[in-house]
ROBAGU-96514 format. One record per residue (C-alpha): residue in one letter; x, y negated, z. Coordinates in steps of 0.2 Angstrom, whole numbers, padded with zeros to 4 digits, always signed. Layout:
<atoms>
AXYZ ...
</atoms>
This chain:
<atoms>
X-0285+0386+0111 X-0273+0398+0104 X-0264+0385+0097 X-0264+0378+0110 X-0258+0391+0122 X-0244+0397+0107 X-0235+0380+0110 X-0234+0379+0127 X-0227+0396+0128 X-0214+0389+0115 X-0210+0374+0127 X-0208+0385+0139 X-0196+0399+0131 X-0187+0384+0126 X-0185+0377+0145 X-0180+0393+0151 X-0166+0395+0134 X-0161+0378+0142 X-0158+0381+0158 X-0149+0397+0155 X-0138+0388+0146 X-0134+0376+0159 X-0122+0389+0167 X-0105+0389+0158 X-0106+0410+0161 X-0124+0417+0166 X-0118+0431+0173 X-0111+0423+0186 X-0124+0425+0194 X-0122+0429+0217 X-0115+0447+0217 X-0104+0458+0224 X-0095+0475+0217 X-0079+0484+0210 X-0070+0481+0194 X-0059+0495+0186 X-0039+0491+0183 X-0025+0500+0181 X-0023+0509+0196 X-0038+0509+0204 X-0054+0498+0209 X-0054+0480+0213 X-0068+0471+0224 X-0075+0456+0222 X-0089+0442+0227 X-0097+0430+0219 X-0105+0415+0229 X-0115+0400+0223 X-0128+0396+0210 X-0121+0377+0203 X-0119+0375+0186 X-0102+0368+0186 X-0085+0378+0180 X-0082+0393+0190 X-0069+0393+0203 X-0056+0408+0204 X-0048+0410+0222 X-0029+0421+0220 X-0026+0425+0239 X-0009+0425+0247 X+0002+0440+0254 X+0008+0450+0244 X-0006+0463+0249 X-0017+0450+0259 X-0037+0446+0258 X-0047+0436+0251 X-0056+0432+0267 X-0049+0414+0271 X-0057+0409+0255 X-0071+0410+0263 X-0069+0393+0273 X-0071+0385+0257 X-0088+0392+0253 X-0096+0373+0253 X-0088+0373+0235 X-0098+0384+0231 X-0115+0371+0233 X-0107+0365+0213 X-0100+0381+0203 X-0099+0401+0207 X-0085+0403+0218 X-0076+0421+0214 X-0066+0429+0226 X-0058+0447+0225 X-0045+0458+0236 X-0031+0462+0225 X-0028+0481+0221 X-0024+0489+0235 X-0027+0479+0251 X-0043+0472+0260 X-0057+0479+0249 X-0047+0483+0237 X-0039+0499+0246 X-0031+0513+0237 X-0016+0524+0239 X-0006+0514+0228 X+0009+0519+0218 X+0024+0508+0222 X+0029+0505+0204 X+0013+0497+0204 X+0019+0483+0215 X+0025+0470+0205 X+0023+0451+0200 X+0017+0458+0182 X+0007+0472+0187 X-0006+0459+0196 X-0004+0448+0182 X-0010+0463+0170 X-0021+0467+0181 X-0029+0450+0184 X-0031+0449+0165 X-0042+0465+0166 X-0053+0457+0180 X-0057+0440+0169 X-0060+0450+0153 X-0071+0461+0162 X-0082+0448+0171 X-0083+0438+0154 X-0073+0422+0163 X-0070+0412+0146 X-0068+0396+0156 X-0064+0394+0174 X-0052+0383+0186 X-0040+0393+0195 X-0036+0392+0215 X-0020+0401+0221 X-0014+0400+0239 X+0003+0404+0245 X+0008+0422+0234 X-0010+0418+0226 X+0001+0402+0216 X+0017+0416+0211 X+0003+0427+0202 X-0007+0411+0195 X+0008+0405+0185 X+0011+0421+0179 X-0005+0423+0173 X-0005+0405+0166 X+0011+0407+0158 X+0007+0425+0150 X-0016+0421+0146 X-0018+0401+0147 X-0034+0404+0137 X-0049+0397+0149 X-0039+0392+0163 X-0045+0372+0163 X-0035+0366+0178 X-0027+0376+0191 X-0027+0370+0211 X-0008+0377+0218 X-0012+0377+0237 X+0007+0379+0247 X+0014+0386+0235 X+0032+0399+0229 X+0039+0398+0216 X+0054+0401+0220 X+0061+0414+0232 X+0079+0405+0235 X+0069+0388+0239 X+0056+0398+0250 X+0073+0404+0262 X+0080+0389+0260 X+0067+0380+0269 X+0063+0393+0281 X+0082+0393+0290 X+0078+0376+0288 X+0063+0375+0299 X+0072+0390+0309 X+0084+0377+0315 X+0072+0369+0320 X+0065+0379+0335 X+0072+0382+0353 X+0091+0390+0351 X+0087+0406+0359 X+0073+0409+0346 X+0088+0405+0333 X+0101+0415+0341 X+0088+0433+0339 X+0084+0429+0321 X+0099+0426+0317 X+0105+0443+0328 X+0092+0453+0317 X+0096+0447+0301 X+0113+0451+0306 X+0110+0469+0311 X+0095+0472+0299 X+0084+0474+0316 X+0064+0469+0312 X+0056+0478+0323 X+0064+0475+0341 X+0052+0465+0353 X+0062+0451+0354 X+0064+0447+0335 X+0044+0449+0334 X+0042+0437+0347 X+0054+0425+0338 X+0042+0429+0324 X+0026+0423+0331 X+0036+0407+0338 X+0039+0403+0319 X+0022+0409+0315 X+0014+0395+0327 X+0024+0383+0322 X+0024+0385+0303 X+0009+0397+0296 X-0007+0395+0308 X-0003+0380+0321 X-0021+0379+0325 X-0036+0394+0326 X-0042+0405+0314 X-0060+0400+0307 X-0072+0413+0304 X-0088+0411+0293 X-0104+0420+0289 X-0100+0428+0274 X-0085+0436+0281 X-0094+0450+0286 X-0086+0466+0283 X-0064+0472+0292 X-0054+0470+0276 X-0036+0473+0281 X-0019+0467+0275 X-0007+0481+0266 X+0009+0477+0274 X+0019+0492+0264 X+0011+0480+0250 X+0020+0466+0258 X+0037+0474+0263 X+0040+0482+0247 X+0038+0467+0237 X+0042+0451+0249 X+0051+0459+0265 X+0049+0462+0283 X+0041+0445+0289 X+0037+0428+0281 X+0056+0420+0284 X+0067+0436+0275 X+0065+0442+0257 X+0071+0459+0254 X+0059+0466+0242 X+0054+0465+0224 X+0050+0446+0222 X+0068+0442+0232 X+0075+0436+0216 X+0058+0428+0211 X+0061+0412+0201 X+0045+0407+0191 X+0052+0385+0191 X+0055+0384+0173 X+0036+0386+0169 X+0029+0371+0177 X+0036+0360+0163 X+0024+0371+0151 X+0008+0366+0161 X-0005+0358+0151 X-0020+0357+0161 X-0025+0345+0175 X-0013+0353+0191 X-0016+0349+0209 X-0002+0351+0221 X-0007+0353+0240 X+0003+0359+0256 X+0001+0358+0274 X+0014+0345+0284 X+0021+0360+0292 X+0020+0373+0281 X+0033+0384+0277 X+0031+0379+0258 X+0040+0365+0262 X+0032+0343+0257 X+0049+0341+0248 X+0050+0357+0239 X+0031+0356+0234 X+0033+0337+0228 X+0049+0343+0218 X+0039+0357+0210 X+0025+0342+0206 X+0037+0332+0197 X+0042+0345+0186 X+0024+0350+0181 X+0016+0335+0169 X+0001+0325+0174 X+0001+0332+0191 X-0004+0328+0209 X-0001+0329+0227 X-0009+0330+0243 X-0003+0332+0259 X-0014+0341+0274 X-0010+0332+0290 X-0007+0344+0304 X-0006+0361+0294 X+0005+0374+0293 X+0002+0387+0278 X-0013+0390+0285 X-0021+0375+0279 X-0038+0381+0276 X-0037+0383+0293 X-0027+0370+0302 X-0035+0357+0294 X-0050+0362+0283 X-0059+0346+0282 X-0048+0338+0272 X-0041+0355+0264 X-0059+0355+0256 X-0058+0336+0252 X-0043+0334+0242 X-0047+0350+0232 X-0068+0344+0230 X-0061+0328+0225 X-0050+0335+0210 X-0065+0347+0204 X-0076+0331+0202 X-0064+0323+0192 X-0062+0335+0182 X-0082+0339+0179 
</atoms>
């Protein structure tokens, strides 16, 4: 009997060793808390149980949340989803020096964040600024990044303005003629440009309505001195730190499965996108009908097909 009870414990110890294993990192496990970096804290949350690679969501802004991420929680039903608030905005909050506010600060301290939580192999999801500080990353700690998903991307700031005045030429001349009076007289704050501002916004970030989801459950706001001090006043003028941003010669150094995705009206341009995808070997594309930037958003459905679709190929 003692035998008897000795080996099924063994089977069992060795059921529960295999299962364990299953999970590329066990301590993935649903969770939610504060990382140290330089600088301050960093929050983040962990959400699904599958045994799949983990997926690493880079949110846009500079200084924006993570809380759009959110729409894509049915990933999660595969692999552990992990999103976080960069330092200094949403969650993240802190009094934040300014010299802190640069592309390889949040590259050094995204490195910080994977060595803490013990990410050894992962995919990596940018969206928007989320894709500028994911190539960085890549290009500086390729080590466990197995593909990467760059959804409307910059990498260039030049291409970035040159297809906003091209989509700014595209709208009602009156809306032209106060951009262009703003720009002219460095004027960002008057009424009229911020209307001219939302017109842009409608027609080339969110077209549609924002979608909220259960898990987003607590205010986490954007950091707009973030924002300005490192991109510039609104989406369409670069005046700040990444104005010279120029991050195209990487792409030919990727070496992982890539996924290219933008919205049909999104301010990071189909062309420009589709140029960017030539460049990076073994790449895709996919366009999301109907979306501006926002394409989580605008068109989620397919958003969440096109990037499902590259994951299972992958695994």
């Amino acid at each position: 009997m003692k035998a008897v009870i000795r080996s099924t414990a063994v089977i069992l110890a060795f059921i529960i060793l295999s299962l364990a294993g299953c999970r590329s990192n066990p301590a993935l496990a649903p969770t939610e808390g504060t990382i140290e970096v330089t600088g301050g804290k960093v929050w983040y949350r962990i959400i699904g149980e599958g045994n799949e690679t983990p997926l690493l969501l880079l949110h846009g802004g500079p200084g924006g949340t993570s809380w759009s991420f959110y729409t894509l929680a049915e990933l999660s039903e595969d692999r552990p989803m992990i999103l976080f608030d960069q330092l200094g905005s949403g969650r993240s909050y802190t009094d934040m020096d300014t010299s802190l506010m640069t592309l390889d600060s949040y590259v050094e301290q995204l490195k910080e964040f994977t060595t803490a939580l013990g990410l050894n192999e992962f995919y990596l999801l940018g969206h928007s600024w989320g894709t500028t500080l994911g190539l960085a990353y890549y290009t500086g700690y390729p080590e466990g990044i197995e593909a990467m998903i760059f959804n409307s991307p910059c990498f260039s700031t030049q291409l970035w303005i040159r297809d906003a005045d091209s989509l700014i030429g595209t709208l009602p001349d009156s809306i032209q003629v106060v951009i262009d009076d703003a720009i002219e007289k460095k004027e960002f704050d008057t009424p009229e440009f911020r209307q001219a501002e939302r017109v842009y916004n409608r027609n080339f970030l969110l077209r549609g309505e924002v979608i909220f989801n259960a898990f987003d459950t607590a205010p986490a706001h954007m950091n707009t001195e973030i924002y300005e001090t490192m991109w510039g006043p609104c989406e369409f003028i670069a005046t700040g730190t990444l104005k010279d941003l120029d991050l195209v010669h990487m792409l030919d150094d990727i070496e992982v499965p890539t996924l290219f995705v933008t919205g049909e009206f999104d301010e990071a341009s189909p062309s420009t996108v589709r140029y960017f995808q030539s460049l990076t070997p073994g790449s895709k594309f996919e366009l999301i009908e109907g979306a501006g930037h926002a394409t989580m958003h605008d068109n989620l459905p397919q958003n969440l097909q096109v990037i499902r679709d590259f994951l299972n190929e992958l695994d």
